[in-house]
C-alpha positions as CSV (number, residue, x, y, z in Angstrom):
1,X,-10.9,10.9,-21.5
2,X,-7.0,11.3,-21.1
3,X,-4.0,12.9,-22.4
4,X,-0.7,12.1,-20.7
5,X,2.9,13.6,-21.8
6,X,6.0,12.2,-20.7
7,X,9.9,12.1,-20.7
8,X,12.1,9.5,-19.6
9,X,16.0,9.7,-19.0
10,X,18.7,7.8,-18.1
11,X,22.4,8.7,-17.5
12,X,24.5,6.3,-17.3
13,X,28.2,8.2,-18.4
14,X,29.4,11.1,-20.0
15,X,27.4,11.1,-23.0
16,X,23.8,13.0,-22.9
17,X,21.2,10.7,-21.5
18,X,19.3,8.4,-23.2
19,X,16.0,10.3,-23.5
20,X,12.5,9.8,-25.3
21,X,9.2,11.6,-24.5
22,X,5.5,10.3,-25.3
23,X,2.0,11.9,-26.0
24,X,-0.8,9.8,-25.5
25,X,-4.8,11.4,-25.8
26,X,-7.6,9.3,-26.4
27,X,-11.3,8.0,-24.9
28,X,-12.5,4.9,-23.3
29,X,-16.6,4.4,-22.5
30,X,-18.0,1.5,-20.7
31,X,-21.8,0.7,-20.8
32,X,-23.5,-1.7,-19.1
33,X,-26.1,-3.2,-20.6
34,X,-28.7,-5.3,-18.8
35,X,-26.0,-6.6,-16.6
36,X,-23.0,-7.0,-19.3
37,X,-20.3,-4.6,-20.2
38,X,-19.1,-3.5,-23.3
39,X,-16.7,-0.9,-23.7
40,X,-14.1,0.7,-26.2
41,X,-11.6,3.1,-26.8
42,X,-10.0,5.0,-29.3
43,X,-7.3,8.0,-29.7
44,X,-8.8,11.4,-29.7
45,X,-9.0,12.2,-33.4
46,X,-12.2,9.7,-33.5
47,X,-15.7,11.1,-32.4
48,X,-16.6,10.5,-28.5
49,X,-19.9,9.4,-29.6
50,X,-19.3,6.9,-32.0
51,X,-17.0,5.5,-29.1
52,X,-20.1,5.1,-27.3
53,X,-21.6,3.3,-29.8
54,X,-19.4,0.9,-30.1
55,X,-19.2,-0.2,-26.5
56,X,-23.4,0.4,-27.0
57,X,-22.9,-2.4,-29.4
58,X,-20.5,-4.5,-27.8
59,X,-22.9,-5.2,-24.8
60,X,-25.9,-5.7,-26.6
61,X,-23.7,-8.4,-29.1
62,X,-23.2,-10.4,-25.9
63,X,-26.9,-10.8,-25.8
64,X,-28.9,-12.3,-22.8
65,X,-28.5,-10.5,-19.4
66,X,-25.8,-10.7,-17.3
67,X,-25.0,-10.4,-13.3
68,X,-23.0,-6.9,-13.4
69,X,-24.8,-4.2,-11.0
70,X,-23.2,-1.6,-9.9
71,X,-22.9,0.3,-6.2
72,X,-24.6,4.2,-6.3
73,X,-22.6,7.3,-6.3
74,X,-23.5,10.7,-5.6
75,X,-23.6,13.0,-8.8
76,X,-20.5,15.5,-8.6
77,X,-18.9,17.9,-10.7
78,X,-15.5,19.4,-10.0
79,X,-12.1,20.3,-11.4
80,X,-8.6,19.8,-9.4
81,X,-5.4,21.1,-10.1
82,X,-2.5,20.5,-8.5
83,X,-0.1,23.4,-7.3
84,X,3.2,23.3,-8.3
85,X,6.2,25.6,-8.9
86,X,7.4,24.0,-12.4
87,X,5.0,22.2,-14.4
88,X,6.9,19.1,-15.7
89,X,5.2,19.7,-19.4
90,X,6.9,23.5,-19.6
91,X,10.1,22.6,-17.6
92,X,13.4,22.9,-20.2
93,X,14.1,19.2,-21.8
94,X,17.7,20.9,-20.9
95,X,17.4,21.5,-17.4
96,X,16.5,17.8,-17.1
97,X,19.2,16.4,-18.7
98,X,21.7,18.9,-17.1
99,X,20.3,17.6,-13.4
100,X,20.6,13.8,-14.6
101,X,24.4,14.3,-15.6
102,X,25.1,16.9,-12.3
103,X,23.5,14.0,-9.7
104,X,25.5,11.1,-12.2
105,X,28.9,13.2,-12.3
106,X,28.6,14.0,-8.2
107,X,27.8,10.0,-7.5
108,X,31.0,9.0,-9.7
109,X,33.2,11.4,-8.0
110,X,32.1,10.8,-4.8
111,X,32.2,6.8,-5.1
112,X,35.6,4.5,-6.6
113,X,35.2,3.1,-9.6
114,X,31.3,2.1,-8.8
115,X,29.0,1.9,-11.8
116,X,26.6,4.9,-11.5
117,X,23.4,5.5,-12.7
118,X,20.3,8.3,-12.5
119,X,17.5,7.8,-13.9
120,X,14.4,10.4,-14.2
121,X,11.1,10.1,-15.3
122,X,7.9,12.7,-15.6
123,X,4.6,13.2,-16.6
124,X,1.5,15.2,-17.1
125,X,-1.8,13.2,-17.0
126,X,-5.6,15.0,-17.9
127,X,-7.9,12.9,-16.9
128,X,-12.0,13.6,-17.1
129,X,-14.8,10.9,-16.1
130,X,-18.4,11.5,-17.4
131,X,-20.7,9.4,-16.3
132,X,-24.9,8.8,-16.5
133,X,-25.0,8.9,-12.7
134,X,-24.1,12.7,-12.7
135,X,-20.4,12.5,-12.6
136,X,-18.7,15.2,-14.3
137,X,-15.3,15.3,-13.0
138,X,-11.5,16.4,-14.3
139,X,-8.5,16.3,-12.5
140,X,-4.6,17.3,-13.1
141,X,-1.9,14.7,-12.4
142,X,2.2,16.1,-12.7
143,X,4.0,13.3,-12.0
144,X,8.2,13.6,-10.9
145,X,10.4,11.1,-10.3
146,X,14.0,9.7,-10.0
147,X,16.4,6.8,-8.8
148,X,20.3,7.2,-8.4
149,X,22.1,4.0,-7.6
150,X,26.1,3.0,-7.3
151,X,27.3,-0.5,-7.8
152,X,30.3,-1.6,-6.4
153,X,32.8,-3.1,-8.8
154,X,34.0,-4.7,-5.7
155,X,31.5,-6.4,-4.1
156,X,28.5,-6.4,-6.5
157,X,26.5,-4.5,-4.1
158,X,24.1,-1.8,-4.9
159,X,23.3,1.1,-3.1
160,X,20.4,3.0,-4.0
161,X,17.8,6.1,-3.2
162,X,14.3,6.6,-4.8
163,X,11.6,9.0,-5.0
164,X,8.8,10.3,-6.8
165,X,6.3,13.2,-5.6
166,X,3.1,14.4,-7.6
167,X,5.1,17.6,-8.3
168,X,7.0,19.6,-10.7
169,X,10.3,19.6,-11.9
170,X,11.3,21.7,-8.1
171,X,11.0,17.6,-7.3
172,X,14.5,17.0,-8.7
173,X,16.2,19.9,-7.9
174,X,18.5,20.0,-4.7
175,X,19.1,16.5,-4.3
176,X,22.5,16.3,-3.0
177,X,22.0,15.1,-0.3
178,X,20.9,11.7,-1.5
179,X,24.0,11.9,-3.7
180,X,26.2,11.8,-0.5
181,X,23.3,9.1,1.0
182,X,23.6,6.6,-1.9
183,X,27.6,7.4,-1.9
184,X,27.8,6.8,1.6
185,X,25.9,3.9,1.4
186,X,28.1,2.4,-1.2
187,X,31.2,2.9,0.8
188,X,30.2,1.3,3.7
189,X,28.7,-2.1,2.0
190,X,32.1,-2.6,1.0
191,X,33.1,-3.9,4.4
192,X,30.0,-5.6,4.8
193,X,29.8,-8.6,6.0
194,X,27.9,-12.1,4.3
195,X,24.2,-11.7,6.2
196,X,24.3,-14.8,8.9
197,X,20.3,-16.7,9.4
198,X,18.3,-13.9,9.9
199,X,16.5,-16.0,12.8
200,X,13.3,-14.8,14.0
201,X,13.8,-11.4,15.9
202,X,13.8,-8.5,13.5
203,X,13.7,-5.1,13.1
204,X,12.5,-3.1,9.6
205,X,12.8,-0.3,8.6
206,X,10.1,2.3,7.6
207,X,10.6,1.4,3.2
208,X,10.9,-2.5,4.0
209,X,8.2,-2.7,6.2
210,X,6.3,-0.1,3.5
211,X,7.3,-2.8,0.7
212,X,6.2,-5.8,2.8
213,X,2.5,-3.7,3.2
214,X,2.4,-3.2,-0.3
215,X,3.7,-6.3,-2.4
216,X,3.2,-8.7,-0.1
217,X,-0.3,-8.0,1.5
218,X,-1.9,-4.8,0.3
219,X,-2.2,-6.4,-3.2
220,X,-4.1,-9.2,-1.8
221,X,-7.3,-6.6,-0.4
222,X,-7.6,-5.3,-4.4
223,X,-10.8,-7.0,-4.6
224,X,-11.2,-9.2,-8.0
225,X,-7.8,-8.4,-9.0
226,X,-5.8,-11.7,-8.4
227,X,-7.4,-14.9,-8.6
228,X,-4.9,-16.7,-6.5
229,X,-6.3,-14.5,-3.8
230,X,-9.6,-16.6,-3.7
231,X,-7.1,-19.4,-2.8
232,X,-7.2,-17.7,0.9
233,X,-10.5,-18.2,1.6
234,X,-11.9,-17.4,4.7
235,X,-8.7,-14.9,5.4
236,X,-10.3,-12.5,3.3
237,X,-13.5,-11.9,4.6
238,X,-14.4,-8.8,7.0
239,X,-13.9,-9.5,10.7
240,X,-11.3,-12.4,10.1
241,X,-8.3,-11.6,12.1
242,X,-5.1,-11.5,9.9
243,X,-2.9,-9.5,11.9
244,X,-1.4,-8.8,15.8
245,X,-3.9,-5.9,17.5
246,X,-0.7,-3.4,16.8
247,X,-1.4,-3.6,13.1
248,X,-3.7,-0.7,11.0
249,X,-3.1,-0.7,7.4
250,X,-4.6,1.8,5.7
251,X,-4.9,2.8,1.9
252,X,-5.9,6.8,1.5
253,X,-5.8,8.7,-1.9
254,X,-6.0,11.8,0.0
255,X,-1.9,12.4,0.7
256,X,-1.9,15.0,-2.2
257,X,2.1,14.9,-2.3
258,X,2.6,11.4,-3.2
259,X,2.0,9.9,-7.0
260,X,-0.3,7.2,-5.0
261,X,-3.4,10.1,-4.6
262,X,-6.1,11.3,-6.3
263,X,-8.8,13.2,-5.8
264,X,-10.9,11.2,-7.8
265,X,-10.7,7.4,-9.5
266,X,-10.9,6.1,-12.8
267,X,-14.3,6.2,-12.4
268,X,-14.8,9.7,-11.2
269,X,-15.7,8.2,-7.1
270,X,-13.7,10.9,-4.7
271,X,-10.8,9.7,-3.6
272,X,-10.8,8.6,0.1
273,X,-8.9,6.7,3.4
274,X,-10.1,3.5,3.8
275,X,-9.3,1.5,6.9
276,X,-8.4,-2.6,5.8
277,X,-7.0,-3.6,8.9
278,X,-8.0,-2.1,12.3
279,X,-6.6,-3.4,15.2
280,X,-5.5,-6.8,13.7
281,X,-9.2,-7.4,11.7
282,X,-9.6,-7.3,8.1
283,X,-12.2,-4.1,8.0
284,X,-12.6,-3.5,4.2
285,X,-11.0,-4.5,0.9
286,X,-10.4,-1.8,-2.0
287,X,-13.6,-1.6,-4.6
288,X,-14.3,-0.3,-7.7
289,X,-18.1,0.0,-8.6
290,X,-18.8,-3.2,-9.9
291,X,-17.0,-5.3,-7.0
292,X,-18.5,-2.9,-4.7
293,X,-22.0,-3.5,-6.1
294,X,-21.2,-7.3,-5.9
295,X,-20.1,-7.0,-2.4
296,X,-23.2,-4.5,-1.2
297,X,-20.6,-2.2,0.1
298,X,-19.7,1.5,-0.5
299,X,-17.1,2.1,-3.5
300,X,-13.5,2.9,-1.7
301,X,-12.4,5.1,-5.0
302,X,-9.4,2.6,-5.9
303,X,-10.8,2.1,-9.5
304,X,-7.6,2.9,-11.4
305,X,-6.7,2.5,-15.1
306,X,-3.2,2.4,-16.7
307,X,-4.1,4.5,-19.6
308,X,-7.7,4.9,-22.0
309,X,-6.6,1.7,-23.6
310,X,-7.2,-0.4,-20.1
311,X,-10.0,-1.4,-18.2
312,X,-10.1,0.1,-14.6
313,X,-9.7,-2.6,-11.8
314,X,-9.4,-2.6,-8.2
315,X,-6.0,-1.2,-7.5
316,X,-4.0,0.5,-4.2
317,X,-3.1,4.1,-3.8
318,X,-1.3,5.2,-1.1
319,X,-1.3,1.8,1.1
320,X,0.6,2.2,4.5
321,X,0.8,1.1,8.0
322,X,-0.4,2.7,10.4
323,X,1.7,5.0,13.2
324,X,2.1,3.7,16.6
325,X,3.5,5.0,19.4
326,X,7.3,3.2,20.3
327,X,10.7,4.8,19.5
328,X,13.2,3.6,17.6
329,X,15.4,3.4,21.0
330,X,12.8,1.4,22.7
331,X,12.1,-1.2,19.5
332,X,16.1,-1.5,19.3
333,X,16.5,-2.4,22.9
334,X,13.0,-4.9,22.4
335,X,15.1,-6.6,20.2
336,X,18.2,-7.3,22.2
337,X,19.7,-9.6,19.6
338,X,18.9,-10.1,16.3
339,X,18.7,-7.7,12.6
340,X,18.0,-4.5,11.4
341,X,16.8,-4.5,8.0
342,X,17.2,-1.7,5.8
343,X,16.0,-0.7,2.6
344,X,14.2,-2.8,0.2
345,X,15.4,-4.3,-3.4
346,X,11.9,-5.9,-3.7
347,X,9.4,-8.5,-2.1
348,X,6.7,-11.1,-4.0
349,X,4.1,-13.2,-2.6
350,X,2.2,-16.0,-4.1
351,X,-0.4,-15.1,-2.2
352,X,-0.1,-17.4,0.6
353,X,4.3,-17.0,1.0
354,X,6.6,-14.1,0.7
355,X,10.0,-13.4,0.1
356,X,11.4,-9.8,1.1
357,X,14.8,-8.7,0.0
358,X,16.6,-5.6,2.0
359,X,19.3,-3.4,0.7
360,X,21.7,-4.2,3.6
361,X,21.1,-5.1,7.5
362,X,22.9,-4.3,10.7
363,X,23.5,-6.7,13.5
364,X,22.2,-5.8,16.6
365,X,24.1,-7.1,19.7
366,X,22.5,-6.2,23.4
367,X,20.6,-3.6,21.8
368,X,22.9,-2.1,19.6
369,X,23.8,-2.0,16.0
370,X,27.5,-3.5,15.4
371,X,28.3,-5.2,12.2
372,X,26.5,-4.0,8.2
373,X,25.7,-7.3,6.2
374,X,24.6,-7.1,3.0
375,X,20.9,-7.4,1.3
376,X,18.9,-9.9,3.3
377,X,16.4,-12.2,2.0
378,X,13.6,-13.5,4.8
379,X,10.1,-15.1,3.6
380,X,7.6,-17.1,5.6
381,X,4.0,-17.3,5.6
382,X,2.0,-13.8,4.7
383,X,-0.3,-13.9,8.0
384,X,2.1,-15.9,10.4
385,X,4.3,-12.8,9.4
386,X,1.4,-9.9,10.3
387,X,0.5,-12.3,13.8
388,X,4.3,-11.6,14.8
389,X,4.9,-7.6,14.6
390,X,5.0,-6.9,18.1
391,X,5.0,-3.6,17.9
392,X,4.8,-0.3,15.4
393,X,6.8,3.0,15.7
394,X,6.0,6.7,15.7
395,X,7.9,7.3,12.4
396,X,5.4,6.9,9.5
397,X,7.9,7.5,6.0
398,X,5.7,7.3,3.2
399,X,8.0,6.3,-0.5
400,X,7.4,6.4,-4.0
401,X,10.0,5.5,-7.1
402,X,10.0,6.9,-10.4
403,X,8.5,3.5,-12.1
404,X,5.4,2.1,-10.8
405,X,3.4,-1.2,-10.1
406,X,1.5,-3.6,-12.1
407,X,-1.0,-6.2,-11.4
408,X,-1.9,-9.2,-13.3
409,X,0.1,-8.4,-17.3
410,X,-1.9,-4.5,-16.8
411,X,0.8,-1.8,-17.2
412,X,2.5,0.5,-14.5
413,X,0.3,2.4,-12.1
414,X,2.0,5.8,-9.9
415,X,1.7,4.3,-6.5
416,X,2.9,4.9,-2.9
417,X,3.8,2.6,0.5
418,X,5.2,3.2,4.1
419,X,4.9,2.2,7.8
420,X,6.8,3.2,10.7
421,X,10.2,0.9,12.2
422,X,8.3,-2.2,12.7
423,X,9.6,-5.3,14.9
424,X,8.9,-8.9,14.1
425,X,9.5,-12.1,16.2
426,X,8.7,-14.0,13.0
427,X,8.1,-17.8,12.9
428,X,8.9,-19.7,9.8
429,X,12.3,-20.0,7.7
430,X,14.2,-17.3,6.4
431,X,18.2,-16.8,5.1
């Protein structure tokens, strides 16, 4: 059972934002039915138990028996509510909208004749799972998030910050400081220089590593998810190794801060940290109870649904790597010649290759940084890539943005990424 408010808005000049707000509240029940599932889902004004007939009926319409069983769960029952200083649902629509046109107004003033942009978005989510092993379970969900962005007239380059927390409205409040960050940013790129062949020695930062973990591999270990993934093979079975022994990826629902967590799934399992690469070796993949009960593992709590309208599926929920235990210093001197990558405008796998855009990169020459290039595109091969990080920083930054990510057509999911500084002596072709 759900009900989810939310605002959206977008400033893009003088005028008031563009704004619109949504109320969604409505059941979805599952059954599974000598081995089949039928489910279905309805707004709230309906009955809950005529909802469960229907997905009673849809089951038992398949007819025969099916291969569906599911992994056990303890019974619980337990409520969680988040504290926070300014719930988003009770927050003025005006204080919003004055924040949106204060960051906007500060970013134009601060920037020439760049094309400036803030947008915000928020949302409340109630969510409670009921379930015939004993599950009785609601949690709280406030959701705040924005991105400000400048692009240069000049050059075409964008600079850009991002965040989201699982907050209240306090969230957006006091962010000036990544008005003079995306300001800054903008300024400089506009003596930057056309990015030369990346090469093979690299250096990432703590959100383009974070994106790499997330887009390009972590999305891979959502078991049943992708069907390309079968594609791999052997690469995705426990004990392969995928990765050099610096690498431990991670995926834990328990970081109470960021949008990624909860404390329990879309099918009321606790949320939890679950290791899926230790040391190099593939150690688990993310479950929900059916591909759990398939697999005759333990469910990992990453069942996650989009709204009552969708079916809960494997997905990640705060997916990072691991901390090590070099400093910046010592990766920079490590690398001795070669780029700094900084920032992230996206990355995309097809589940074997990647591509991995940054927002700009920095030459660095005997150590040092000396010349900002613009964004910079590398791809390669997903697990050649992992084999090369030779080694992981202390600085674990963990990032979230204000929209979301989807898997396979399903709408957007709150999630979150991060590593440490990473450094690569990648293989393979990139520009």
């Amino acid at each position: 059972m759900e009900t989810r408010d939310s605002v959206s808005m977008v400033q893009t000049g003088g005028l008031p934002p563009d704004a619109s707000s949504d109320r969604q509240s409505g059941f979805h029940a599952r059954v599974l039915c000598d081995g089949i599932w039928g489910s279905a889902c309805a707004s709230a004004d309906m009955d809950p138990a005529e909802i469960l007939t229907r997905a009673v009926a849809a089951a038992r319409t398949a007819g025969g028996r099916g291969s569906v069983s599911l992994a056990r769960i303890p019974s619980s029952s337990e409520t969680w509510r988040p504290v926070v200083a300014e719930p988003v649902q009770e927050a003025p629509a005006s204080d919003k909208a004055f924040l949106c046109r204060r960051y906007r107004e500060l970013l134009e003033s601060e920037t020439q004749g760049a094309s400036c942009r803030v947008a915000y978005r928020d949302f409340r989510r109630l969510k409670a799972v009921l379930n015939s092993a004993g599950c009785d379970v609601m949690e709280e969900e406030q959701f705040c998030g924005f991105r400000m962005e400048a692009l240069s007239s000049d050059t075409g380059l964008l600079a850009s910050r991002e965040r989201a927390g699982r907050s209240g409205l306090e969230f957006f409040r006091s962010r000036e400081d990544l008005v003079g960050e995306v300001a800054a940013e903008c300024s400089a790129l506009e003596s930057a220089v056309t990015p030369p062949d990346p090469g093979s020695r690299l250096l990432l930062d703590p959100e383009n590593a974070g994106v790499f973990i997330h887009e390009v591999f972590g999305h891979l270990c959502e078991s049943g998810a992708h069907p390309l993934a079968s594609s791999l093979g052997g690469y995705l079975r426990r004990g392969s190794r995928l990765a050099s022994p610096c690498v431990n990826i991670v995926d834990d629902s328990t970081h109470f801060s960021m949008p990624g967590s909860c404390a329990f799934d879309d099918e009321g399992v606790p949320g939890t940290r679950t290791p899926i690469v230790t040391s190099g070796v593939l150690s688990n993949l993310l479950h929900t109870l059916e591909t759990a009960g398939a697999a005759g593992v333990a469910p990992t709590g990453n069942a996650r649904a989009a709204g009552f309208r969708s079916l809960p599926g494997a997905r990640m929920t705060c997916t990072y790597l691991a901390p090590g235990s070099m400093s910046l210093e010592a990766m920079t001197a490590m690398l001795s010649d070669g780029l700094y990558l900084v920032g992230s405008l996206g990355g995309s796998t097809d589940m074997g290759g990647f591509s991995l855009t940054s927002r700009l990169g920095w030459r660095i020459e005997s150590g040092r940084p000396t010349v900002m290039t613009g964004p910079v595109t590398i791809h390669g091969r997903v697990f050649d890539f992992l084999k090369s990080i030779q080694c992981v920083g202390s600085d674990l930054t963990l990032y979230s943005g204000p929209g979301g990510c989807s898997s396979v057509g399903d709408d957007l999911l709150p999630v979150s990424y991060g590593a440490p500084h990473t450094l690569v002596f990648a293989p393979g072709r990139s520009g």
